[in-house]
C-alpha positions as CSV (number, residue, x, y, z in Angstrom):
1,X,24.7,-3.7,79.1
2,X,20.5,-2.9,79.1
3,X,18.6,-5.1,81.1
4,X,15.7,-6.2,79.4
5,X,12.5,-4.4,78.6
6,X,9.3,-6.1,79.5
7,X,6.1,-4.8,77.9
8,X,2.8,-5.0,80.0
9,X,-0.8,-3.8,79.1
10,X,-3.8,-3.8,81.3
11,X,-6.5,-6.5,80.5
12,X,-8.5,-3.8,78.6
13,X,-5.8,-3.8,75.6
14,X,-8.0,-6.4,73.9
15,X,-5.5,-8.4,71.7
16,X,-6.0,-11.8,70.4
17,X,-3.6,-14.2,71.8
18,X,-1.6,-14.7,68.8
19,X,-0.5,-10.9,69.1
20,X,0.1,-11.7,72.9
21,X,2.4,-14.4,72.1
22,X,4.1,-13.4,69.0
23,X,5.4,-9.9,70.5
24,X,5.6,-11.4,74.3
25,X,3.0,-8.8,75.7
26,X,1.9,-9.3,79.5
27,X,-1.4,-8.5,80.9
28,X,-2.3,-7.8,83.8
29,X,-5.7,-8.9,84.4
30,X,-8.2,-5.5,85.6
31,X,-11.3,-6.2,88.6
32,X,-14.6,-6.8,87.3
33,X,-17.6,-7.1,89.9
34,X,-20.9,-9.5,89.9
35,X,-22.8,-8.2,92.0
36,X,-20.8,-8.6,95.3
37,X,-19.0,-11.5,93.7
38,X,-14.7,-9.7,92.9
39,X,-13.5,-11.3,89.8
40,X,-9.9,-10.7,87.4
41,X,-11.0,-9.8,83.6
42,X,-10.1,-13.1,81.9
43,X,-9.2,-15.1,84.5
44,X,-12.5,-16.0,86.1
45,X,-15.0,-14.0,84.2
46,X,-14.9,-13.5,80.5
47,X,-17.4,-11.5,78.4
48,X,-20.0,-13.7,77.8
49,X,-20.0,-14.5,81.5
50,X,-21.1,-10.4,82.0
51,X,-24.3,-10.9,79.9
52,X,-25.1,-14.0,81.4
53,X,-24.8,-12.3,84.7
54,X,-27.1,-9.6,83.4
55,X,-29.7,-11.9,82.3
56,X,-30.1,-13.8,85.3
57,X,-30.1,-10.6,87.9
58,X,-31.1,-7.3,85.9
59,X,-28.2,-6.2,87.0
60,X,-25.0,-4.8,85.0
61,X,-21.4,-6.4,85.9
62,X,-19.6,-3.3,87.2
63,X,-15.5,-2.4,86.6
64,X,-13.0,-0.8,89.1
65,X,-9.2,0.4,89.8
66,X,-6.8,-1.9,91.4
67,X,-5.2,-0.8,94.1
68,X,-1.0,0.2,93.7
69,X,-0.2,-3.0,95.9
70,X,-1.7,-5.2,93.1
71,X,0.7,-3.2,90.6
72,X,3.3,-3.4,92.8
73,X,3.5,-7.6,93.2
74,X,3.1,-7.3,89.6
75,X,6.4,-4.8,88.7
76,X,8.2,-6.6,91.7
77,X,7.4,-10.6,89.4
78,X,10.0,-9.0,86.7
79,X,12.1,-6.5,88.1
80,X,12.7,-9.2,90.4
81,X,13.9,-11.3,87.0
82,X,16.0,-8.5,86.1
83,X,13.6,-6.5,83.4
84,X,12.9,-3.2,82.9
85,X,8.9,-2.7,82.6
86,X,6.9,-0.5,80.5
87,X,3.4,-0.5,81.3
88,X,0.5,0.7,79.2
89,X,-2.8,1.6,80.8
90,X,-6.2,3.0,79.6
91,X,-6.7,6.8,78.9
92,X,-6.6,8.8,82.0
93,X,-9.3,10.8,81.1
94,X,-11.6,7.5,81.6
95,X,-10.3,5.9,84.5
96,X,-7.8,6.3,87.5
97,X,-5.7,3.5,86.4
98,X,-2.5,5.0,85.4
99,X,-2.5,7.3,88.0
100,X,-2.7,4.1,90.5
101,X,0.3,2.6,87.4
102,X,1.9,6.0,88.6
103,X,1.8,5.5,92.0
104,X,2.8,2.0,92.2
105,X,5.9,2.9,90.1
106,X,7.3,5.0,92.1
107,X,8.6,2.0,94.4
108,X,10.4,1.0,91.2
109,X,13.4,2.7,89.2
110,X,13.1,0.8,86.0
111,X,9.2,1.0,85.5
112,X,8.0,3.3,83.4
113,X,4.0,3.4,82.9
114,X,2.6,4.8,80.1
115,X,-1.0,6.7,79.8
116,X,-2.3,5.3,76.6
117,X,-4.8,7.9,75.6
118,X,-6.7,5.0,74.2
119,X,-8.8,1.9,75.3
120,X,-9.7,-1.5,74.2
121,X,-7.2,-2.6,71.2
122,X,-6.4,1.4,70.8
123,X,-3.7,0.4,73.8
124,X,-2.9,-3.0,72.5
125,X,-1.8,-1.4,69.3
126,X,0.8,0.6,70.9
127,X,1.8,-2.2,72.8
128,X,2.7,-3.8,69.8
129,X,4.5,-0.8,68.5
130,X,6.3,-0.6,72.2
131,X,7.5,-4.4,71.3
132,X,8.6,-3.0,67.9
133,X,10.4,-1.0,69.4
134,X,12.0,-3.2,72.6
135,X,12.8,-5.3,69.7
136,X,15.1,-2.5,68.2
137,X,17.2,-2.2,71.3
138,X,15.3,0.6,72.8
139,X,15.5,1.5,76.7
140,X,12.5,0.7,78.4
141,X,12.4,4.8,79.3
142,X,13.3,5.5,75.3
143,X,10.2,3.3,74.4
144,X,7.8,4.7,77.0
145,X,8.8,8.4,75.2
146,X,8.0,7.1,72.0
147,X,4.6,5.4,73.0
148,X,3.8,8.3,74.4
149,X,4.1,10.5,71.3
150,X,2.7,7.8,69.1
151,X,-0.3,7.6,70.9
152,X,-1.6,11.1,69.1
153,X,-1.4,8.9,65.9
154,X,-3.9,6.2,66.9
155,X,-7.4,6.5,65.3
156,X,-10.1,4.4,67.2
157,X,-13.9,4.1,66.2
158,X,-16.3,2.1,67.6
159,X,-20.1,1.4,66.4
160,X,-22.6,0.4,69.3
161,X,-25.9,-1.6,68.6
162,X,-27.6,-0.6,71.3
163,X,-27.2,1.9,74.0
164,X,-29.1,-0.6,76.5
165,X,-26.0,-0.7,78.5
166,X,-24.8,2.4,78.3
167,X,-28.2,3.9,79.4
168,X,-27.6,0.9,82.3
169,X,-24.4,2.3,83.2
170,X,-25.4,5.6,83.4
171,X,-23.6,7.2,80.6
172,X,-26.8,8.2,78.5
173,X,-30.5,8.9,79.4
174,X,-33.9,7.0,79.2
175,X,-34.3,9.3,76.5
176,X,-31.3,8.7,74.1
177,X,-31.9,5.5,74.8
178,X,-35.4,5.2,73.3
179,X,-34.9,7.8,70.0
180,X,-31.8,5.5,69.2
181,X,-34.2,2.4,69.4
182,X,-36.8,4.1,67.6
183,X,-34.8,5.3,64.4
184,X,-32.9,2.4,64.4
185,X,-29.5,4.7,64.8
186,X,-26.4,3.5,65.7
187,X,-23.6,5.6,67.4
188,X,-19.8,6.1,66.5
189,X,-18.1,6.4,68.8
190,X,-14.3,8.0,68.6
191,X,-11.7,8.6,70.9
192,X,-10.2,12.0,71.1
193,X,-7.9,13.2,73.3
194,X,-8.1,10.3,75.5
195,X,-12.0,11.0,75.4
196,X,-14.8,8.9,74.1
197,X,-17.5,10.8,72.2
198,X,-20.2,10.5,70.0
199,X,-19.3,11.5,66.8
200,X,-21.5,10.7,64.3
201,X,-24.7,8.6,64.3
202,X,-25.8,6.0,61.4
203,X,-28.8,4.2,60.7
204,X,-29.5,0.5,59.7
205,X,-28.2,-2.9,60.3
206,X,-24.9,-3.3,61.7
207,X,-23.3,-4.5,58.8
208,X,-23.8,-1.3,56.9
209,X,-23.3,0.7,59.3
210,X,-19.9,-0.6,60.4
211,X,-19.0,-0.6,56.1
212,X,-19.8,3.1,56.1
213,X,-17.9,4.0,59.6
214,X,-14.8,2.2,57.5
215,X,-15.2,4.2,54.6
216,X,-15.8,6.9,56.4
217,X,-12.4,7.0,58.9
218,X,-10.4,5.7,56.3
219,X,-10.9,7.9,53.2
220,X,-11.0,11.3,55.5
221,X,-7.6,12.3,53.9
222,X,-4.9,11.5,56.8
223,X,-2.0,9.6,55.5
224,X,-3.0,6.4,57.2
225,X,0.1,3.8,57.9
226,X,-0.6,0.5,56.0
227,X,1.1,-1.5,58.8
228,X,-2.1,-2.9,60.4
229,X,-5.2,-2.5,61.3
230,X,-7.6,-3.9,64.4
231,X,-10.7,-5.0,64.1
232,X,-12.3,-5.0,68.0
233,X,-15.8,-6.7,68.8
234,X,-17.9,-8.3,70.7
235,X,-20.6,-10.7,68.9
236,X,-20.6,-8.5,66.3
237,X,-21.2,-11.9,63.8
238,X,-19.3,-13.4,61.1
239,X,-20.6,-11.7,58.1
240,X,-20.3,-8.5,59.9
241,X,-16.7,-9.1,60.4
242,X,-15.7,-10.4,57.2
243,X,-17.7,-7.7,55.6
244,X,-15.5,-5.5,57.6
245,X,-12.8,-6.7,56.5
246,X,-13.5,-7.1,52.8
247,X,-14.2,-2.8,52.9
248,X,-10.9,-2.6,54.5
249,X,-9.3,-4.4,51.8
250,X,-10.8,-2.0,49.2
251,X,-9.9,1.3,50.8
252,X,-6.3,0.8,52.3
253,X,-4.2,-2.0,51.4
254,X,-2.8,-2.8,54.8
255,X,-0.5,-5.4,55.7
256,X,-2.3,-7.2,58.0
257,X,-5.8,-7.2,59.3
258,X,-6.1,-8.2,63.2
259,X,-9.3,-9.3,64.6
260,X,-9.5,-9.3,68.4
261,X,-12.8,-9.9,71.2
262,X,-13.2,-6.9,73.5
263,X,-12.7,-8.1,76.8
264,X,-15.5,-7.4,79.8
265,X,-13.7,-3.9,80.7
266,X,-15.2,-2.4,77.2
267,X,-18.1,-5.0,76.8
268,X,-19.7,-4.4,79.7
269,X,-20.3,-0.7,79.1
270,X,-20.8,-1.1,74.9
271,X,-22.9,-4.7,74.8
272,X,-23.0,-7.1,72.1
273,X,-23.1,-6.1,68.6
274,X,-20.3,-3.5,69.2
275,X,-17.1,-3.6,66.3
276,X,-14.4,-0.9,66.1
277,X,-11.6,-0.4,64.2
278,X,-8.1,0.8,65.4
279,X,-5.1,2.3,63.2
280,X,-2.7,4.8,63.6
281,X,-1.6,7.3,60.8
282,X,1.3,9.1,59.8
């Protein structure tokens, strides 16, 4: 008889807890630093807690890896219970975390992590498809094979208000920065082959900006699957969202819309005002 299959994300899979609850998805909760002050993603700092930090010192929250011991008291919990584990982590390409997940696992017969190729609520969506599957009697190894190939499917878009942040963290210049400002453009972000690039840039308020992004991803002739779709942002505002999701609704008549608040991980490199969308296609 198969033992079990537990399905674990990182903090940075940014799903509501509904989702969390309803498919049985564990977190595991990523470091986040204040200054000198080490703190767990969700536990005792959440996003608005990074800007607040900001304001007060001048200074931006930073992220970092967890070490393989941390994974390991983690795997041990349900292995321990008698589960198989299947772990998802953010994109390799922008972090070491799954090669720490990697590490870690290999203390452990029946854990199996899986490089996303994603982040934010690009990962949490193939979590959910991992619980899909868990839920159809699939080994914890089958299902880590089959995330693994479904990844290539997920589409992920984000649009930034302001490149404040990023031109804090070090991941654009003074420069970019101010033209951005000055022409009121607004980057899209995409993520590639487990890379984050600019892709296109729009100009004007957010809420037509993120309308266009929509249109633009979803009429770009993939055969899009209608099973869901994630909405992921931080203080991107009510109308913004609903106006979101009302342009969903007239493009692609998916089964279910899921909103979800990016957690500090992605927050703290992409500010306020940042909404993406995540779906995977055919």
């Amino acid at each position: 008889m198969s033992k079990p299959v537990k399905i674990v994300a990182d903090s940075t899979c940014d799903l509501n807890e509904g989702l969390l609850e309803r498919f049985g998805i564990e977190t595991i909760a990523l470091p986040v630093n204040l200054g000198d002050r080490a703190c767990l993603d969700g536990i005792d700092v959440h996003t608005p807690d990074l800007f607040e930090y900001y304001r007060q010192s001048g200074k931006l929250p930073t992220t970092s890896a967890p070490t393989p011991a941390y994974y390991e008291d983690f795997y041990r919990k349900w292995t321990d219970e008698g589960y198989e584990v299947v772990h998802l982590s953010i994109s390799g390409e922008m972090t070491v975390t799954p090669n720490i997940a990697k590490m870690a696992a290999e203390n452990f017969p029946n854990v199996y992590p899986v490089d996303s190729r994603n982040v934010s609520s690009g990962m949490g969506m193939l979590a959910v498809y991992a619980c899909e599957l868990r839920d159809e009697g699939l080994s914890a190894a089958e299902i880590a094979g089959r995330v693994r190939e479904q990844s290539k499917k997920v589409r992920t878009a984000f649009v930034i208000s302001t490149l404040l942040y990023m031109y804090k963290g070090g991941r654009c210049t003074g420069v970019q920065m101010l033209g951005a400002n000055l022409l009121n453009l607004k980057p899209c972000i995409e993520v590639t082959d487990g890379k984050m690039g600019v892709t296109k840039k729009y100009r004007g308020k957010l809420e037509t900006v993120v309308c266009q992004m929509i249109e633009d991803k979803l009429t770009n002739g993939e055969e899009i699957d209608p099973k869901r779709i994630m909405i992921a942002h931080y203080d991107a505002g009510d109308k913004v969202v609903e106006a979101a999701k009302k342009k969903i609704r007239e493009l692609v008549p998916f089964e279910s819309i899921e909103v979800n608040g990016t957690g500090c991980s992605v927050s703290v490199h992409c500010g306020p005002g940042t909404l993406g969308m995540i779906y995977m296609v055919k």
